[in-house]
N, CA, C and O atoms as a GROMACS GRO file, in nm:
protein
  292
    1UNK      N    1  11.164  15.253   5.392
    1UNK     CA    2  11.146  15.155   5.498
    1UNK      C    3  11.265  15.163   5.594
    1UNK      O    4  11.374  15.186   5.541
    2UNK      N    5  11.261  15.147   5.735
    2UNK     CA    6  11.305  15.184   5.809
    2UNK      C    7  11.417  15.044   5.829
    2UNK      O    8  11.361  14.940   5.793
    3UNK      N    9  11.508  15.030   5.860
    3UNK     CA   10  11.624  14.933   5.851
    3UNK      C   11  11.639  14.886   6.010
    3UNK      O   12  11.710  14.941   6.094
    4UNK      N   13  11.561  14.780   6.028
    4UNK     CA   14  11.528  14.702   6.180
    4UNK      C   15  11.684  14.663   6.184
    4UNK      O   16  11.753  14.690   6.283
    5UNK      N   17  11.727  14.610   6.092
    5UNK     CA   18  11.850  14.532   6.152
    5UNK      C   19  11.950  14.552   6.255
    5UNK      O   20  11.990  14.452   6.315
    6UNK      N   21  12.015  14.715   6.295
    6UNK     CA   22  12.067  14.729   6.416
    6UNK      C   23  11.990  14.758   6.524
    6UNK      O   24  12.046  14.771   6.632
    7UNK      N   25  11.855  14.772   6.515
    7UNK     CA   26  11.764  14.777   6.616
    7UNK      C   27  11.715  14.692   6.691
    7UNK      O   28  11.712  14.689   6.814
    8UNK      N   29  11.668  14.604   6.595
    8UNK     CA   30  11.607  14.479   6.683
    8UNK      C   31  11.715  14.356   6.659
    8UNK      O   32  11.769  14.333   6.551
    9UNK      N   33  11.742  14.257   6.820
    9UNK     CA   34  11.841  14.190   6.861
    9UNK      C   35  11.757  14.079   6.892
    9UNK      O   36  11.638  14.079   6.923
   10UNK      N   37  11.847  13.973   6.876
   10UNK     CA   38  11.780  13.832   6.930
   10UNK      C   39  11.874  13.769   6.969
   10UNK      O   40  11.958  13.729   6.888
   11UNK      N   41  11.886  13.745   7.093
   11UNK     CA   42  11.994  13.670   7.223
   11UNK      C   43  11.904  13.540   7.295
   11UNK      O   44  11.809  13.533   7.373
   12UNK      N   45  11.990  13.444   7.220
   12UNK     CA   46  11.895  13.318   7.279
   12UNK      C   47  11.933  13.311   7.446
   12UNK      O   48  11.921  13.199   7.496
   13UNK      N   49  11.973  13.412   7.527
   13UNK     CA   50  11.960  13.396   7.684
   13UNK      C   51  11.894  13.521   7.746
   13UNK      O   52  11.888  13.542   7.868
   14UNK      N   53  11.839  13.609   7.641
   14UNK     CA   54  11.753  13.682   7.693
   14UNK      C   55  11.556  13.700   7.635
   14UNK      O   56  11.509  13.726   7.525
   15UNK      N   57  11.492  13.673   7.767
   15UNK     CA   58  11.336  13.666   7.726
   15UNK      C   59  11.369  13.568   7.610
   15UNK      O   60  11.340  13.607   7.497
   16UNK      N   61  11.430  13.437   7.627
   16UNK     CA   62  11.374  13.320   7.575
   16UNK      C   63  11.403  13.384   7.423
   16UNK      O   64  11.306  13.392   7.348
   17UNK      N   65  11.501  13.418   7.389
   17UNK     CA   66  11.574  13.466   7.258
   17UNK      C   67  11.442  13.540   7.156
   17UNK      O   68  11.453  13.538   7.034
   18UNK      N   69  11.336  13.594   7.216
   18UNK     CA   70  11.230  13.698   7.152
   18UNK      C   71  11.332  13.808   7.067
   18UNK      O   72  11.450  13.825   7.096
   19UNK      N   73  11.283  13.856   6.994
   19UNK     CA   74  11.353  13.964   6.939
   19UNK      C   75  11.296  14.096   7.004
   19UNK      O   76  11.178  14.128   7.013
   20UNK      N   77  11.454  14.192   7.063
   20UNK     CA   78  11.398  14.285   7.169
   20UNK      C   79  11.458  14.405   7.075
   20UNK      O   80  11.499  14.386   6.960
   21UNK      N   81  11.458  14.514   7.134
   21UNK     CA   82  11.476  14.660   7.091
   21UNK      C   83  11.595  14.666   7.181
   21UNK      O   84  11.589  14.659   7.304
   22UNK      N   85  11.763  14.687   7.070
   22UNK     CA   86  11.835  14.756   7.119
   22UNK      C   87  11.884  14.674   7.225
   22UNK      O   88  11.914  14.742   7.323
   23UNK      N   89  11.904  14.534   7.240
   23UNK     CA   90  11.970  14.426   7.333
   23UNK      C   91  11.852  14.455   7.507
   23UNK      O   92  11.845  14.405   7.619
   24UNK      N   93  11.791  14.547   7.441
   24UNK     CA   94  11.735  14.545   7.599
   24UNK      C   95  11.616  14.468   7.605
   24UNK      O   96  11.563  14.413   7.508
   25UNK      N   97  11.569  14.464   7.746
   25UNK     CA   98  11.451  14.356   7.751
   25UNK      C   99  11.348  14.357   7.732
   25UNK      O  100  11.277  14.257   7.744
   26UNK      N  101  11.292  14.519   7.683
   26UNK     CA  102  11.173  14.520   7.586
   26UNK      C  103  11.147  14.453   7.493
   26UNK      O  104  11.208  14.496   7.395
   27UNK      N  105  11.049  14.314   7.456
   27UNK     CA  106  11.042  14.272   7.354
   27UNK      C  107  10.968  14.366   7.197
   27UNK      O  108  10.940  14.486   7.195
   28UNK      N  109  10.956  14.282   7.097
   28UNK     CA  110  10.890  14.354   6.977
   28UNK      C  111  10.733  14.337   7.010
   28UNK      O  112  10.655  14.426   6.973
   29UNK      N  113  10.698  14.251   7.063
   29UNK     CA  114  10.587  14.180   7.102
   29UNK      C  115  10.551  14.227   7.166
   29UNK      O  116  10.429  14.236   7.148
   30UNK      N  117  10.612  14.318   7.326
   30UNK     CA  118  10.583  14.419   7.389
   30UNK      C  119  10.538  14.542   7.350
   30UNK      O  120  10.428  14.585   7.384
   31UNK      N  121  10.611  14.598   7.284
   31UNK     CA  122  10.528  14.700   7.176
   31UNK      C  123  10.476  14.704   7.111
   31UNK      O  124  10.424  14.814   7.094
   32UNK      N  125  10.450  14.625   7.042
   32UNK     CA  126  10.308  14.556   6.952
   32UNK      C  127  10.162  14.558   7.040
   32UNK      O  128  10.057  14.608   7.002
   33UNK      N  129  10.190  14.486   7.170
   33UNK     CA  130  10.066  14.482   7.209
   33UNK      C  131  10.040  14.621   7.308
   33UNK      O  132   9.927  14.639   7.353
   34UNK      N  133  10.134  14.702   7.336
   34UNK     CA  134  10.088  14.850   7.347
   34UNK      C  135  10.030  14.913   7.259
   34UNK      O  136   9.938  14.990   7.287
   35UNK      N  137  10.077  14.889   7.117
   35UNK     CA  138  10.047  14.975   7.003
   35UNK      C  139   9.878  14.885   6.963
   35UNK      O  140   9.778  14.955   6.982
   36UNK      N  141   9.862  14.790   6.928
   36UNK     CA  142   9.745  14.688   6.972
   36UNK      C  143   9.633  14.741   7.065
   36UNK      O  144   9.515  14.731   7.030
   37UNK      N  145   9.662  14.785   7.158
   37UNK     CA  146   9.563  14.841   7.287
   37UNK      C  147   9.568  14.947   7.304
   37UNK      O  148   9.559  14.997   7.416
   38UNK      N  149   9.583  15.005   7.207
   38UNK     CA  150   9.567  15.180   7.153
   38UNK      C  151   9.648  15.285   7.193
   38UNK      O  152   9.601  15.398   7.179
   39UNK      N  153   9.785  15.270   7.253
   39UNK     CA  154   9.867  15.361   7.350
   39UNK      C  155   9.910  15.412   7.133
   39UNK      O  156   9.909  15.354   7.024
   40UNK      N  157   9.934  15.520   7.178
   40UNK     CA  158   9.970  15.618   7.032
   40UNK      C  159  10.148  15.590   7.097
   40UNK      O  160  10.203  15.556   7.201
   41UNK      N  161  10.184  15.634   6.954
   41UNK     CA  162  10.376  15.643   6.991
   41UNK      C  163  10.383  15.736   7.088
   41UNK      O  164  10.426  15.698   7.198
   42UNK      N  165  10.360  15.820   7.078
   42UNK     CA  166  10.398  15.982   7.198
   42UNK      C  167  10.345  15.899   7.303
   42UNK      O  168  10.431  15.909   7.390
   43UNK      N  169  10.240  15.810   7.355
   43UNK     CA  170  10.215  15.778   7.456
   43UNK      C  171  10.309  15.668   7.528
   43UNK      O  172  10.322  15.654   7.650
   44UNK      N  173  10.380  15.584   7.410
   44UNK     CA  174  10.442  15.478   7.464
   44UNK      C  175  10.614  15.560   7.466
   44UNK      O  176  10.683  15.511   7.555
   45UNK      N  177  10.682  15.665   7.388
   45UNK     CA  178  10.752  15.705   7.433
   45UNK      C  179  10.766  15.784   7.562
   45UNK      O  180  10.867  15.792   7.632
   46UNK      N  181  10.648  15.843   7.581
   46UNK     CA  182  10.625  15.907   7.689
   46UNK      C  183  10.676  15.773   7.822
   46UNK      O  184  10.775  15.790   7.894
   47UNK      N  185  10.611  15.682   7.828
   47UNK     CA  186  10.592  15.567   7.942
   47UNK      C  187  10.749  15.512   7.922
   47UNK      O  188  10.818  15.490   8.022
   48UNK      N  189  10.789  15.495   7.818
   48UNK     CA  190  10.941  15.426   7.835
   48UNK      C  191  11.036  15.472   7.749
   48UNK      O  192  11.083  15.433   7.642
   49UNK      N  193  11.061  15.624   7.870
   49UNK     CA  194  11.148  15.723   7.773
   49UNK      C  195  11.322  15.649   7.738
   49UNK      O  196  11.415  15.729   7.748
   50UNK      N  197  11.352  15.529   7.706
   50UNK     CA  198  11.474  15.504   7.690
   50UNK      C  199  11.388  15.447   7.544
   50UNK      O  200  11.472  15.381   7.484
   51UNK      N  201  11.260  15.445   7.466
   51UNK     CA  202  11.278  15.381   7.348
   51UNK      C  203  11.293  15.546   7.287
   51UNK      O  204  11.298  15.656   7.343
   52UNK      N  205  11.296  15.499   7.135
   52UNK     CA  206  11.333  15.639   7.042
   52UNK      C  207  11.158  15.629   6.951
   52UNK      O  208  11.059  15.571   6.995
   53UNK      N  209  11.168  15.695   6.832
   53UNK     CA  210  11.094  15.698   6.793
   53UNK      C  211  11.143  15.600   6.662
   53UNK      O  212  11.048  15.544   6.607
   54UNK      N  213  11.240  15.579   6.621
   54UNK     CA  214  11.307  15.518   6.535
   54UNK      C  215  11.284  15.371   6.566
   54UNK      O  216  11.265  15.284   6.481
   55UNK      N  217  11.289  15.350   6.724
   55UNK     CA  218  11.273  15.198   6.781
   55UNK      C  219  11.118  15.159   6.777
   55UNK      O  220  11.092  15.040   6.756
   56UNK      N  221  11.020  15.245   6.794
   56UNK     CA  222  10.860  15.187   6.713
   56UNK      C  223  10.857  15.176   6.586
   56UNK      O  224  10.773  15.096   6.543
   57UNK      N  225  10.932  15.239   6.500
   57UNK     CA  226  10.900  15.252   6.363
   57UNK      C  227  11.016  15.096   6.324
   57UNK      O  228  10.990  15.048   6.213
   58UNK      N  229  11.092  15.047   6.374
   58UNK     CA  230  11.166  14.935   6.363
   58UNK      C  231  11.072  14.811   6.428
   58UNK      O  232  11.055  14.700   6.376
   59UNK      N  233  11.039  14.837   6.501
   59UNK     CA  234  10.933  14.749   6.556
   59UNK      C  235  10.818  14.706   6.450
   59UNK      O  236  10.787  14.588   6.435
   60UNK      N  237  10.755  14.812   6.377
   60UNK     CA  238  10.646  14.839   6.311
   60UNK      C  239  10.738  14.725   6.138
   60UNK      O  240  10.675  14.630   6.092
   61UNK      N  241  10.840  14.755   6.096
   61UNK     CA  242  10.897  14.736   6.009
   61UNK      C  243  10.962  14.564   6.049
   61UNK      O  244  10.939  14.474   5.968
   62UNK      N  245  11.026  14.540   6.153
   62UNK     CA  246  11.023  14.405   6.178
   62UNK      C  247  10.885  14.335   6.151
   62UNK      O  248  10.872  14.264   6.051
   63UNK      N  249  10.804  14.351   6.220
   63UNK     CA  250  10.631  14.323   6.220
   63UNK      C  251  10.596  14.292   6.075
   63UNK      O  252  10.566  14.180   6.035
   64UNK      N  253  10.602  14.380   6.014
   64UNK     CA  254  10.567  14.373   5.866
   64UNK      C  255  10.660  14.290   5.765
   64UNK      O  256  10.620  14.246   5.657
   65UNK      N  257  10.781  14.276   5.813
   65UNK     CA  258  10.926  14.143   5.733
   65UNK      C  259  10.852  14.071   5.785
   65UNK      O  260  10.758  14.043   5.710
   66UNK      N  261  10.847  14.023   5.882
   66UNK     CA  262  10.773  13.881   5.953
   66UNK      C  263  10.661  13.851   5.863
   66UNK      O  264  10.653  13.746   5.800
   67UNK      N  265  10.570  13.952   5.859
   67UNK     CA  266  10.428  13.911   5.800
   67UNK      C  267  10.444  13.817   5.652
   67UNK      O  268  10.397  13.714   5.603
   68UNK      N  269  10.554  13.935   5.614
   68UNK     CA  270  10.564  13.918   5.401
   68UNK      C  271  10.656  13.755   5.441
   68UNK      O  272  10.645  13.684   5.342
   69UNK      N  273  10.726  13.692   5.537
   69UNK     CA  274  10.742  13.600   5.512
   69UNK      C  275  10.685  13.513   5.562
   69UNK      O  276  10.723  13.404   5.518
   70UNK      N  277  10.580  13.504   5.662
   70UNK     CA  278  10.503  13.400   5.691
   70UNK      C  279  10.396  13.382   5.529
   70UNK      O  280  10.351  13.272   5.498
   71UNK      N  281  10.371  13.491   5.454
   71UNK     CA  282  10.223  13.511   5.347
   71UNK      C  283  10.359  13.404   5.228
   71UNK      O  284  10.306  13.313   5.164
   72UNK      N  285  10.465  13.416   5.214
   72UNK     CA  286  10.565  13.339   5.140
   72UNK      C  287  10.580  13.183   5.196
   72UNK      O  288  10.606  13.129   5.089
   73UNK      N  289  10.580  13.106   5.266
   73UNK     CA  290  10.561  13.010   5.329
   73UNK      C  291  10.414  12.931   5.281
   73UNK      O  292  10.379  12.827   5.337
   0.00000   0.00000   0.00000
């Protein structure tokens, strides 16, 4: 499993403290709903060549911590 923690950032003065990729203003939520509406990784790296491939697969791995603790709740 891929280790979100230096990847994804949460700054309560940026995009309303969302958790983004890498302090920048791409949210996780942003790539979610690319990946959601069928853009493949090569397609969404292609469109916003400053993410990595490491930064979807952190995305994908945040997504899934979130899940296992909302199903714990």
């Amino acid at each position: 499993m891929v280790d979100y923690t230096k990847i994804i950032t949460i700054e309560p003065g940026k995009r309303t403290g969302k958790p983004c990729i890498r302090g920048m203003r791409i949210t996780v939520y942003d790539v979610l709903d690319y990946m959601a509406s069928g853009m493949s990784h090569d397609e969404i790296l292609h469109d916003f060549t400053y993410l990595t491939k490491n930064d979807l697969l952190s995305v994908l791995a945040f997504a899934a911590d979130q899940n296992k603790r909302l199903m714990i709740l």
